[in-house]
Steps between C-alpha positions, in 0.01 A plus 500: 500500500395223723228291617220501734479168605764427767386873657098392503585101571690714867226680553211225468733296762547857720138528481361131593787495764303785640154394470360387829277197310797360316886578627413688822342208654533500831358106522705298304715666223462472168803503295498764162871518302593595149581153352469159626371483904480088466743350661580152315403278774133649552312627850216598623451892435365775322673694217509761239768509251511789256676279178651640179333708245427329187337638136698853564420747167676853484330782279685746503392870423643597166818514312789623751200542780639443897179348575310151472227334599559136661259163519565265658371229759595435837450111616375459900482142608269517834581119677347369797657196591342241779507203639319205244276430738356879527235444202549728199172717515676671794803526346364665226252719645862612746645584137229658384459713822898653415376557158203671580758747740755553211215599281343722747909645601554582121149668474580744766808572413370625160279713658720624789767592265491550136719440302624170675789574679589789319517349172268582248244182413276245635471181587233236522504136520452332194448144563518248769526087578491276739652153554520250754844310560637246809847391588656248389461320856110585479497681854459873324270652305510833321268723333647750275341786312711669221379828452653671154460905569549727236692778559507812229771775580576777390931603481 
């Protein structure tokens, strides 16, 4: 028996990828991948990475049962990152715009399709941050939300 996590971390990406407010932009893409989308010399952009799962707990049905029940929580880091001299309210309100889609994209999906992607569970976000960092050179900016969403399956 396996996990749900690499199958549901596919289908978030499949499903911002698709969503014409965050991947489907036809104006100026925004990036979304499963692990690290920062380059290490940083640019101007937009992205959504879909980290690691952390806190995982298995309970499993009973003695010599098939079935468990998973918990675990899925890490997106939303980063906008601008030029320094861009000030930081409307780098953050940018961020918070993305957040406000991926909210609204895994919304509908719960009620377009339930269970989520064929697996039974939910999800929800559970908690969220921002920060504010620059380059080392001081000509970029970034605002980045970390959004932990809590994902309870069903296997």
């Amino acid at each position: 028996m396996g996990t749900t996590q690499a199958t549901n971390k596919a289908a978030l990406k499949t499903r911002f990828q698709a969503d014409t407010d965050l991947g489907a932009s036809t104006t100026k893409p925004i990036q979304i991948s499963r692990g690290s989308a920062l380059p290490t010399t940083r640019i101007e952009g937009e992205y959504i990475e879909i980290g690691n799962a952390v806190d995982i707990d298995e309970l499993h049905a009973g003695l010599g049962a098939d079935s468990k029940q998973e918990n675990y929580v899925i890490e997106i880091i939303i980063s906008i990152v601008r030029s320094s001299r861009i000030p930081y309210d409307t780098v953050e309100d940018r961020a918070y715009v993305l957040y406000n889609h991926l909210w609204d994209s895994i919304i509908d999906w719960r009620s377009e399709a339930t269970p989520f992607n064929g697996i039974d569970g939910w999800m929800k976000i559970a908690r969220k941050s921002s920060s504010e960092f620059f380059s080392s050179d001081m000509k970029e900016r970034e605002c980045r939300i970390t959004i932990d969403l809590q994902v309870t399956a069903r296997i």
